[in-house]
C-alpha positions as CSV (number, residue, x, y, z in Angstrom):
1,X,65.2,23.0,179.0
2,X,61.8,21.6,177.3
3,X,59.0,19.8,178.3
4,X,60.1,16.5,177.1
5,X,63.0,16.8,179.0
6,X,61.1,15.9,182.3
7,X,57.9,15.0,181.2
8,X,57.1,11.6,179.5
9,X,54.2,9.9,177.2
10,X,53.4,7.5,180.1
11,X,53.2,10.1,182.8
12,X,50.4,12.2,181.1
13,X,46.9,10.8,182.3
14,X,43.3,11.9,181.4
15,X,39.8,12.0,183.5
16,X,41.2,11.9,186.9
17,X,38.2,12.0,189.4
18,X,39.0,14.2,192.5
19,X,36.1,15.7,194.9
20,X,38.9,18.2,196.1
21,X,42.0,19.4,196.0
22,X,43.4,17.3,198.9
23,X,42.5,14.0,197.3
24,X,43.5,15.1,193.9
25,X,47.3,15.9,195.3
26,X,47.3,12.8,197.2
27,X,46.2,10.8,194.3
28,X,48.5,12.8,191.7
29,X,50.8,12.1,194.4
30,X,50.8,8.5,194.2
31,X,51.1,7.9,190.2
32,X,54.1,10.6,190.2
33,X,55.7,8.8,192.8
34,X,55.5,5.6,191.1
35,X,56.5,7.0,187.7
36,X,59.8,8.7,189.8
37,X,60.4,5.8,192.2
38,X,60.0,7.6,194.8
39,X,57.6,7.1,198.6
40,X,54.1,8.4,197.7
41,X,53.6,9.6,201.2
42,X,56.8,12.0,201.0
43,X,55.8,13.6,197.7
44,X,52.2,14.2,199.5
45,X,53.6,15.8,201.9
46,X,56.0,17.8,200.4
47,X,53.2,19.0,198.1
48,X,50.9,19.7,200.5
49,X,53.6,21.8,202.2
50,X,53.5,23.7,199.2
51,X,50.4,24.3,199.2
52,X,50.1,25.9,202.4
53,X,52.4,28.7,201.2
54,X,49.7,29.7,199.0
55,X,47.6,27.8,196.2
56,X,49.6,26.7,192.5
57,X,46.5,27.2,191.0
58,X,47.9,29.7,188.6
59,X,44.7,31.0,186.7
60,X,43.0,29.8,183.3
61,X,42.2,25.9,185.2
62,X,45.6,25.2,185.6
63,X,47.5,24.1,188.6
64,X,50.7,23.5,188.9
65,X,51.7,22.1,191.9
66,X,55.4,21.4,192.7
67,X,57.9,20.5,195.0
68,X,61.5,19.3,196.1
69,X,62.2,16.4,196.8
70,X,65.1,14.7,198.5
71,X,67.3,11.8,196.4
72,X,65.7,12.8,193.5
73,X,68.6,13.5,190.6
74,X,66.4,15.4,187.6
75,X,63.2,16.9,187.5
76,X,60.0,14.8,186.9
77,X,56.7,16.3,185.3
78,X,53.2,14.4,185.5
79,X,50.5,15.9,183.7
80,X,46.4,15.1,184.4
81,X,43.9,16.2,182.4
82,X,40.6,15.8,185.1
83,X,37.2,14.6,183.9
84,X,35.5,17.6,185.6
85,X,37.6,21.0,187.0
86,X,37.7,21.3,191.0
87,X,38.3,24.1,193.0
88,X,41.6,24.5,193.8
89,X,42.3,28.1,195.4
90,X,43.4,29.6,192.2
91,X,44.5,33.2,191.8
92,X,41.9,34.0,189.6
93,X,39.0,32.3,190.9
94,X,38.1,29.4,188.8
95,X,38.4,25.8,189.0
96,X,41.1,23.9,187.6
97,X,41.1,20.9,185.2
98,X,44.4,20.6,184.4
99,X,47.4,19.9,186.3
100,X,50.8,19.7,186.0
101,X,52.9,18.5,188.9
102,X,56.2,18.9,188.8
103,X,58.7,16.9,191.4
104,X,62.1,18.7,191.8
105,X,65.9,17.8,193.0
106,X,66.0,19.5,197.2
107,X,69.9,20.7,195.8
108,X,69.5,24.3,193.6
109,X,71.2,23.8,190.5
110,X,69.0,26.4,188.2
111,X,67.5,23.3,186.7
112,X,64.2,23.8,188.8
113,X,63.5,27.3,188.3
114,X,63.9,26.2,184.7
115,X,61.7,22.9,184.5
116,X,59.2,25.2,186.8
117,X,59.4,28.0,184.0
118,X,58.9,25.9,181.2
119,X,55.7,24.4,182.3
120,X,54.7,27.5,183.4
121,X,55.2,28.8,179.9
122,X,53.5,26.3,178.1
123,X,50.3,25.9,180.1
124,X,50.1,30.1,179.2
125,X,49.0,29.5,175.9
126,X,45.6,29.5,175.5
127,X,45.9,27.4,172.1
128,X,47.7,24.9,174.0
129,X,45.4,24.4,176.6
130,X,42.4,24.6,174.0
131,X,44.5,21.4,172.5
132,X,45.2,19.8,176.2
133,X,41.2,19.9,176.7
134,X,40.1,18.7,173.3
135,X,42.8,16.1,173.0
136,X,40.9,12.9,172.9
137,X,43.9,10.7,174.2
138,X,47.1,10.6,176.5
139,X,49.0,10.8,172.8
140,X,47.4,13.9,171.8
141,X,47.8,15.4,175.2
142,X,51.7,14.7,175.2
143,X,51.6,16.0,171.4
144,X,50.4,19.3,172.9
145,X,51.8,20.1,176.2
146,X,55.4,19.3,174.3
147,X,54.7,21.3,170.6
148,X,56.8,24.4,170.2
């Protein structure tokens, strides 16, 4: 599985304005819900959920906040870059300013664990996320986050 394969052009925004982490998820919440036809509300909660089991913030600014969701047939990324990083409970401390939320089917196929992986991998790379930062457009972002 690659990043393209859940993750398109139009679902990649730049300078999201968030004063915390619980606006931020409810406001990623609603674009991804759009983009996935799916209730807003739902995905908000099911993220927040998540997030009670311990914070995505994974470490190097990056969050990557997921979460299953009933109906929903394939996995569906959405990507923000954030105009300035927020503190997001991350493992290592520092604020995050980019995350990548990732929606997933409720029924375990392996196709989850996989999309989850492969953004996972990609946001490691600290060229990549020099590239996701510097980008100066929702093109260049998608150029990066999806270049092998």
């Amino acid at each position: 599985m690659q990043i393209v394969d859940f993750l398109a052009p139009t679902d990649v925004v730049l300078g999201v304005r968030a004063a915390d982490k619980h606006q931020l998820l409810r406001e990623l919440s609603a674009q991804a819900a759009a983009g996935a036809g799916l209730d807003p509300d739902e995905v908000a909660m099911k993220l927040a959920k998540r997030e009670e089991l311990g914070s995505t913030g994974v470490g190097n600014g990056v969050a990557l906040p997921h979460a299953r969701i009933a109906g929903l047939k394939l996995p569906f990324g959405f990507l923000a870059r954030l105009h300035q990083a927020i503190d997001f409970d991350a493992i290592d401390d520092q604020p995050v300013d980019i995350v990548f939320l990732l929606l997933l089917p409720e029924t375990e196929n392996g196709e989850q664990l996989n999309a989850l992986a492969c953004a996972a991998r990609a946001l490691r790379k600290p060229e990549r996320l020099y590239s996701i930062r510097n980008a100066v457009d929702r093109e260049a972002v998608y150029g990066a986050i999806t270049a092998d």
